[in-house]
N, C-alpha and C positions, 0 to 999 in steps of 0.2 A: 427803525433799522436794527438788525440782529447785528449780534455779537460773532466776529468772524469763525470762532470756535475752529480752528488751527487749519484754515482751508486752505492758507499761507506754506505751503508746506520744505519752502525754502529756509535755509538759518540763517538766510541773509534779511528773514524780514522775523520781528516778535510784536508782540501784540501786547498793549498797554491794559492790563489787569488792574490797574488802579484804577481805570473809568468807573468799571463798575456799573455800569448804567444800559442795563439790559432792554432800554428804549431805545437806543442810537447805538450805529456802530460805534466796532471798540475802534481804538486810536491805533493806525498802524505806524509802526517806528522803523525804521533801517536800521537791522539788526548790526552785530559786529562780525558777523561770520563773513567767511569769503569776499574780504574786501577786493573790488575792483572786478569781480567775476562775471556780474551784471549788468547790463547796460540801462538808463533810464528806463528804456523804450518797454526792456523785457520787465522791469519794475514795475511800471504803469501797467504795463497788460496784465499780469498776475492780480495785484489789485483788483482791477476792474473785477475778473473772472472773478473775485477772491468776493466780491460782497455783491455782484449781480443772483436777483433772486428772479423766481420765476413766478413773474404774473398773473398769466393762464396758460395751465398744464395743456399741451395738446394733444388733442387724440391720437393715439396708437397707428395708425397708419403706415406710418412713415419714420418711424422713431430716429435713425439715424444720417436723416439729412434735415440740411436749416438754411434758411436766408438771412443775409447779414447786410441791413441796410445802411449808409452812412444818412445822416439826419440833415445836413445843412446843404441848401440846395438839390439835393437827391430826391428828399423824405418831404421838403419845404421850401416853400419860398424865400432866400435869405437865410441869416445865422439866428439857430434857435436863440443863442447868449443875446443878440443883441435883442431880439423880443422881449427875453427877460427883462433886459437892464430898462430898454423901454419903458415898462411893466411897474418896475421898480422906480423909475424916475416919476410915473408918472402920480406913485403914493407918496413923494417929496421924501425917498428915502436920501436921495443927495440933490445939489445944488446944480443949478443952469452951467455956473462957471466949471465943475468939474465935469461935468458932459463934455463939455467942448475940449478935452486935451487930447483928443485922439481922433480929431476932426480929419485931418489930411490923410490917415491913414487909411481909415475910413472909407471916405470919399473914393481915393484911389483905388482901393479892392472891389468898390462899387461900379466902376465904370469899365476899370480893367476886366472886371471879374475872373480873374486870377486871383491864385493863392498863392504865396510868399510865404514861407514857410515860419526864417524869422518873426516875420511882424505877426505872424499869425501865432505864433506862441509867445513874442514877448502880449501880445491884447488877450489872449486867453490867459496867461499865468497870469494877468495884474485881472484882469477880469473878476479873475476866482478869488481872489483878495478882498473882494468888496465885502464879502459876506462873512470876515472875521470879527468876531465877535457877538454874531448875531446866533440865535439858535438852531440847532436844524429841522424841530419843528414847526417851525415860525415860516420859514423861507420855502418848507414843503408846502404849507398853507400857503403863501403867495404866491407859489407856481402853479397851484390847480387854479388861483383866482384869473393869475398871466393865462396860461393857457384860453381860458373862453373866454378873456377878452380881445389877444392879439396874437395867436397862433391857431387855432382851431380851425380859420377860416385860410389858412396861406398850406392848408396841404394839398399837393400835388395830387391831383386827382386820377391822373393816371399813376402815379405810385402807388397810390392809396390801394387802388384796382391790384398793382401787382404786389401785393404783401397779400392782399385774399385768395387771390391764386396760389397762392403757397398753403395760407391755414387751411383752404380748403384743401388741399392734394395732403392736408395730415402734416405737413411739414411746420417743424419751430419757427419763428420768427423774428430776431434781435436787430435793435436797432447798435451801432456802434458809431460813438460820437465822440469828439473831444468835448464837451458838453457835462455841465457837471453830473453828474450820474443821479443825486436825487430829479434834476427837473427830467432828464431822461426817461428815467421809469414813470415818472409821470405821463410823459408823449404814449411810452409804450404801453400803459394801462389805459390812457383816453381812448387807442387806436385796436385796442384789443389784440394787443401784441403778446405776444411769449413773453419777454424781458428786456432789458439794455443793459450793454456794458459803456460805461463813459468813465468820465477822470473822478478819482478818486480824491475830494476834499478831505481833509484829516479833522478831525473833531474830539475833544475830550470832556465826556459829561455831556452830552448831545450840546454843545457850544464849539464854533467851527473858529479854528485857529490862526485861518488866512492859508496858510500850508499845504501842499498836496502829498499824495501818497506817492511817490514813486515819477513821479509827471504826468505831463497832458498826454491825452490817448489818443495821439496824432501819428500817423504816418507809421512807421515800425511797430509802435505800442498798439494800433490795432491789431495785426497780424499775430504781436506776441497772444492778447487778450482771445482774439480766437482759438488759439491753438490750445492754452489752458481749460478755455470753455468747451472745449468740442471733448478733450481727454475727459473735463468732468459728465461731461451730458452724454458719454457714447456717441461724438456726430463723426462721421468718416468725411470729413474735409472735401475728396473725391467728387461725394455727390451734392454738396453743399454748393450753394451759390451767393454770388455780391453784388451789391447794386451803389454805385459811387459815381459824382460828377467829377471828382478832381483827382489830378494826375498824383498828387500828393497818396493817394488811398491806392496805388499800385501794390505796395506789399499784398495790402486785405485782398485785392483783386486776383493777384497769383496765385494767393494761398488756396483756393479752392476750386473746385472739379468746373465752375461754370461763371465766369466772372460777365456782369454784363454793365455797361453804364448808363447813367441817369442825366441828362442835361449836359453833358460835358464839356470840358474847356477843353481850348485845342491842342492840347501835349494827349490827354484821355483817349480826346475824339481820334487825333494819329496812331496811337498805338492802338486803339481798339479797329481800326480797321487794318491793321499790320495785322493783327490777330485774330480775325473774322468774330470780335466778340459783336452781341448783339448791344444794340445803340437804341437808347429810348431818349426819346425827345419831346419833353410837353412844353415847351415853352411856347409863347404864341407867335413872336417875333426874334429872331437871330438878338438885333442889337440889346430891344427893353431887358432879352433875358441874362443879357450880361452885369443887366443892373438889379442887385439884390433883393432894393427895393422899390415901390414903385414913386414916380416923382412927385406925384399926388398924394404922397403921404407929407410930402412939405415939412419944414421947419421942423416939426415937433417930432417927425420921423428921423431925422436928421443930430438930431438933439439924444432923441435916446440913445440910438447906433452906438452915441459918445460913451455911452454909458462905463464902457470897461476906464474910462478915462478918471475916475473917480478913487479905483483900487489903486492907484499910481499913488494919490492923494492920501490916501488912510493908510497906504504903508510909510510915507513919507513924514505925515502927523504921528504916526503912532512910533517912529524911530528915535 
């Protein structure tokens, strides 16, 4: 991971020079400028833009328009984090008993399959936690391993189809996720993507802190994170397009010239027809597709889901 090299270009953010460690990003700080000027959301998305690199350059074409996919449930079946954590439980990186503390919440997003916006950032901020301490490239290593063993096979086939519709028409392709940004770029280089922008974990000395940059890149923090990205990469917004299941990813949806949704819940799926946006639907059944994951993954699929239940655990032992 490169050194942000001043991409930052607010006073409200500085850049930790004493990392030093031209393998991993630098460590971003919250500057002392312009206190209060900022909002989390517009922090996270600068981040994001600020250390999203570009995977594969795309052909000339089309240079200033791009697709900006949301990844969980849109991109794939279910939350990419929980695959991870899965992934990660299942190399006894934590214990059965800390899986299970984020059981009912779990559950209930599962069945509801709605998005709660609270519980959805207090299980991603503890989420991202887990990985305090541990290095970042150790954890990039075990997301290429996650990846082919329990996400490779849950992408959305008809997504899959419309992101080549785009690299073929010449056009970028970013994935945008609350999702930590290394396993991100990981999706987007398996899938032959342009790039991702996702949440920015803070690391000093490629060793990750627990900490994030700025916040989770949820809901507003997408929107800011486009608009940074699109100023850096020349994209005119206009002719740019979005693809999101949930009502939550409305900013990222507005922001651009052709907003269309992916599986949607029904706040999405009502405004997208107030709006004549286009509605893709691969799910195979109304109900099963409300549930993230499928019940046949049993126990053990259940168990991982917990997984963000653990960062609760390591900030509480490490306090």
């Amino acid at each position: 991971m490169r050194q942000l090299q001043g991409r930052l270009t607010s006073p409200a953010w500085s850049r930790d020079d004493q990392a030093g460690d031209s393998g991993a990003r630098a460590r971003l700080t919250l500057g002392r400028g312009w206190p209060g000027r900022k909002s989390q959301a517009a922090l996270a998305g600068e981040a994001s833009a600020a250390v999203a690199e570009v995977e594969y350059p795309p052909p000339a074409q089309d240079p200033t328009a791009a697709a900006f996919f949301d990844v969980d449930n849109t991109l794939m079946r279910g939350a990419s984090i929980y695959h991870f954590a899965r992934g990660l439980a299942a190399r006894k990186m934590f214990s059965p008993r800390d899986l299970m503390r984020l059981t009912w919440g779990q559950l209930s997003f599962r069945v509801r399959g709605t998005e709660n916006t609270d519980h959805i950032d207090a299980v991603r901020q503890s989420a991202l936690a887990f990985v305090a301490g541990h290095r970042v490239a150790d954890i990039v290593a075990l997301g290429e391993e996650i990846y082919d063993d329990t996400m490779a096979d849950r992408i959305w086939a008809g997504s899959r189809e419309l992101t080549r519709r785009h690299l073929a028409a010449g056009q970028r392709v970013w994935l945008v996720t609350a999702t930590p940004v290394e396993l991100a770029n990981i999706l987007a280089r398996r899938l032959g993507l342009t790039g991702a922008l996702g949440t920015v974990a803070e690391n000093v000395q490629g060793v990750y802190t627990g900490r994030l940059v700025g916040g989770l890149l949820h809901g507003e923090a997408k929107a800011a994170a486009i608009r940074a990205l699109a100023v850096r990469e020349g994209l005119d917004l206009t002719r740019c397009t979005a693809y999101s299941d949930s009502a939550n990813d409305l900013p990222m949806l507005q922001l651009v010239g052709h907003p269309n949704v992916v599986n949607p819940d029904a706040d999405l799926l009502a405004e997208a027809r107030r709006n004549g946006w286009p509605v893709h639907d691969f799910r195979s059944g109304r109900r099963v597709a409300m549930i993230a994951l499928p019940v046949a993954a049993g126990a053990g699929a259940i168990a991982g889901g917990m997984a963000a239940g653990f960062a609760l655990h390591r900030r509480r032992a490490g306090a």
